[in-house]
N, C-alpha and C positions, 0 to 999 in steps of 0.2 A: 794605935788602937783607940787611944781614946779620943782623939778630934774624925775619927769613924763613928763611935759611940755617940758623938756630939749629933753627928749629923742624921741620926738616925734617930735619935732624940726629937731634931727639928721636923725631921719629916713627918714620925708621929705626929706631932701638934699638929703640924699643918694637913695630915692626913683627916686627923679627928675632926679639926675647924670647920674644916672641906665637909667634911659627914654630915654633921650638925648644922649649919650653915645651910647647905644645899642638896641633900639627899635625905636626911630621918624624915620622915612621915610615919612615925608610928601610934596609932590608932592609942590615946588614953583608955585606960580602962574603963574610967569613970564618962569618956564621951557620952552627953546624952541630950537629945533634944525632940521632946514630945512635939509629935504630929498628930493630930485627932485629926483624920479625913471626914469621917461620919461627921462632926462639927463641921468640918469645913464646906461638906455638902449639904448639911442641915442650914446652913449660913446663905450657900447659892440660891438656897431658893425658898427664904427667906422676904423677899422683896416682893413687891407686885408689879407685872409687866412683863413684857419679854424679853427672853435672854439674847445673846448675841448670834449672830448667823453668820459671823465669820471674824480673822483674823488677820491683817494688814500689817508690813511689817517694809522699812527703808531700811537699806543697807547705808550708812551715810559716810564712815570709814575703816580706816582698819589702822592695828595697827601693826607691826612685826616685832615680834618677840621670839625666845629662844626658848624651844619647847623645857627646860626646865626652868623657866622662870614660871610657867603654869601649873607644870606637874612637879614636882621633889622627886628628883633621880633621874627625870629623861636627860636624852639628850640634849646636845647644844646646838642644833639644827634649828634652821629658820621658822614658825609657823606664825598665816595669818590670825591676828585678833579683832575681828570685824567689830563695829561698833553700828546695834542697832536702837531703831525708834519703834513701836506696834501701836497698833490703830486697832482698839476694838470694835467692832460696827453692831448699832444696836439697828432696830427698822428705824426710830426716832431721834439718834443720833450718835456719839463715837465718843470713847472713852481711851486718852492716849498714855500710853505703859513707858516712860523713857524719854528724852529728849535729845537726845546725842547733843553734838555739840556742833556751834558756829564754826568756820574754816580761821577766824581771827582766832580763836580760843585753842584751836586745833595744832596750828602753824608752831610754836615754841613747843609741843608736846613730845614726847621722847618717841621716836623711834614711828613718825605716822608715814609710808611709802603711799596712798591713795587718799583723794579726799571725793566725793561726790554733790559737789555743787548744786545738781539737780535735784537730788535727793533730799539734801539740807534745804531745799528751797521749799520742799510739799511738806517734810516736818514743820516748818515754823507757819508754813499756811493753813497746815494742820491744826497747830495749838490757838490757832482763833476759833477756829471753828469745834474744838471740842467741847462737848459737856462737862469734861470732867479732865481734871489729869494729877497722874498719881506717878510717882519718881521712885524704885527699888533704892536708892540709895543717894549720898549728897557726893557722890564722884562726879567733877564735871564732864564725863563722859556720857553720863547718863542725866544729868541736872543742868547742863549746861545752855542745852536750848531752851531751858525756861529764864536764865538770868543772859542771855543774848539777845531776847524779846526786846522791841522798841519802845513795846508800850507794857511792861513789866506788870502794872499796875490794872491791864484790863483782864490779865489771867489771872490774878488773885480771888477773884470769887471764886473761879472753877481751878483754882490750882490748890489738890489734899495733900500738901506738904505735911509729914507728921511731928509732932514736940520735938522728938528726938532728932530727924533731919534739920528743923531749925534750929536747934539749939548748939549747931556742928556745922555753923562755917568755917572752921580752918579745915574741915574734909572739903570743901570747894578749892583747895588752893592748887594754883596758886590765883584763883579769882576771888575777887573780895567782893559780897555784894554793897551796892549804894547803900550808904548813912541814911538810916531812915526809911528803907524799898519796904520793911515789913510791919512797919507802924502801924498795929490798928486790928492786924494778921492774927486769926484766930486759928493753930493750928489741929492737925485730927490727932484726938487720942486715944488709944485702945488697949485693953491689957495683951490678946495673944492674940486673934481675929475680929475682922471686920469686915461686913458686908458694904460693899462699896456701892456695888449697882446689881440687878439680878443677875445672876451666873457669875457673878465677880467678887472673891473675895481678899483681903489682906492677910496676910500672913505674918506676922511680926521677926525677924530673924536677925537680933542684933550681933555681930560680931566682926564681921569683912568691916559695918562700919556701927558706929550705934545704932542709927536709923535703918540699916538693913529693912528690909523687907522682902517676900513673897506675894506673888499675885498666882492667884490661881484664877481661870476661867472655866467655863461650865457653856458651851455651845446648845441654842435650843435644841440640836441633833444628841445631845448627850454626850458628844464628844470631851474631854478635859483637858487643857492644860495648866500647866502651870512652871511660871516664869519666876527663875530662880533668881536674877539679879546677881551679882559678883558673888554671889554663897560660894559658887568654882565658878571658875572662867570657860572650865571645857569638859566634856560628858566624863573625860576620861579621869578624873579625879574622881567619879564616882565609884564608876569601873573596876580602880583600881584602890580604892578607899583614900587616897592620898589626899594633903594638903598639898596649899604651895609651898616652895621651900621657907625654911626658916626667915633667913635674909631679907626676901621679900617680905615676908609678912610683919617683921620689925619693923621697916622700910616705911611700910604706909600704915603704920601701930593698929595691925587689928591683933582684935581679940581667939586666938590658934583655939585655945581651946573650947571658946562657943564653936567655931565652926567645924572643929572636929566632931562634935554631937553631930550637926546638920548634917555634914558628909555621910556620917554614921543614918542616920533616921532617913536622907535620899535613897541612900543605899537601897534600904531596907523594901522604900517605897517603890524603888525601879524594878527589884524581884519579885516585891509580891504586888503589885497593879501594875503591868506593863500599860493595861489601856490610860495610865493619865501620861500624857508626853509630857517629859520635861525638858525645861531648856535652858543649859548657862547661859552666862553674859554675854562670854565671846566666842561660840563655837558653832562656826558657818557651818561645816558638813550638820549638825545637826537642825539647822534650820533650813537649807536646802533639804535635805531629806522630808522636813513634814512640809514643804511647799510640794514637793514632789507627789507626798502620801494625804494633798489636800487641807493640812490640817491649819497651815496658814496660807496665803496668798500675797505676791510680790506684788509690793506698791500700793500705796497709799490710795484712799476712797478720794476723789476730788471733792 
């Protein structure tokens, strides 16, 4: 009876660890994180000049993870995590959201089944030619084809790295940028938003990493989006109010309970204005979907 007792002991624990670890997602009470949209559209159009007339977007890879390593509680089934780059297009020229990453940078990465060569190839001939580039976060999945760049040093006038993303290179690892790449590097700073370009705003949203951020767009047609960056990986953490699991989020030290507000204030933002599309990091059927519904368009402007 009692090395039964024992085991059942052990199983507890391990039953609990298992909970805690990889299924709680329970909503803090205290979650909270102010979104003012009226600022944030007071802010788009703010600027002088025209806003944007559409939305460009490379698939460059993906990677395979196990639906609960996205969500807390799914499954342990396969699901793709695509890794995109988006091209805003002004009449006067293109403001780029992301930079995925080089296939060198890509290759030792955990768990990548596709790489798109081609696509990596109009990203980086992209970031010559944009006005402007602005990075949701210092993960090199997203920042990584600004520090795969040749000439590093000719994107630094038009590269709005923010304090906080500078200031957080062991979030780049395991890449280390060159001694000395940002000598000189003045970066942007803002309290909660900032008006980037017309129809374009910053959204400040520290937690997945410090440097976190939000882009919102503002199409000259009035259409909206607005680009979540790693806040969730997939719609369905909104959906369903969830984080990622516990584990993970230890994993790569973010901060659970900033981004439980977020999740909480997306939420809130998905029921009551269905018209601004939002869109995780990594979650292809929802960017298939607004290419489908027009609202971005596959492939890079040449």
């Amino acid at each position: 009876m009692k090395r039964l007792l024992r085991w059942m002991l052990v199983l507890a624990v391990l039953a609990g660890g298992y909970y805690w670890l990889a299924v709680d997602s329970r909503m803090p009470a205290d979650a909270d994180f102010p979104l003012d949209m009226t600022e944030v559209r007071r802010l788009a159009d703010s600027l002088p000049g025209a806003k944007p007339a559409q939305v460009r977007f490379e698939k460059v890879m993906s990677y395979a993870f196990t639906r609960n390593m996205a969500v807390a509680g799914d499954d342990w089934s396969t699901v793709a995590v695509p890794v995109y780059a988006y091209q805003v297009v002004y009449p006067d020229g293109t403001v780029l959201i992301d930079a995925a990453m080089s296939r060198a940078m890509a290759k030792p990465a955990f768990m990548v089944p596709s790489y798109d060569d081609a696509a990596w190839q109009r990203v980086a001939a992209a970031l010559d030619r944009a006005a402007q580039i602005v990075i949701t976060h210092e993960h090199l999945d997203h920042l990584g084809g600004v520090m795969a760049h040749g000439d590093l040093a000719s994107l630094l006038p038009r590269l709005r790295l923010t304090d906080l993303q500078l200031a957080h290179p062991e979030r780049m690892r395991p890449y280390k940028p060159p001694v000395g790449a940002f000598d000189g590097y003045t970066p942007l700073r803002y309290e909660r938003y900032h008006a980037l370009a017309p129809g374009l705003v910053l959204v400040k949203a520290p937690g997945h990493t410090p440097g976190s951020q939000m882009v919102f767009v503002q199409l000259a047609d009035g259409r909206e989006i607005l680009f979540l960056g790693d806040v969730v990986w997939k719609m369905r953490n909104l959906a369903l109010q969830r984080e990622r699991p516990r584990w993970i989020t230890l994993l790569i030290q973010e901060d659970r309970h900033a981004v439980f507000g977020q999740i909480k204030a997306l939420g809130e933002l998905l029921q009551n204005e269905p018209g601004v599309k939002l869109v995780p990091g990594h979650d292809g059927a929802v960017v298939d979907a607004l290419a489908a519904q027009g609202y971005l368009q596959a492939g890079f402007q040449p």
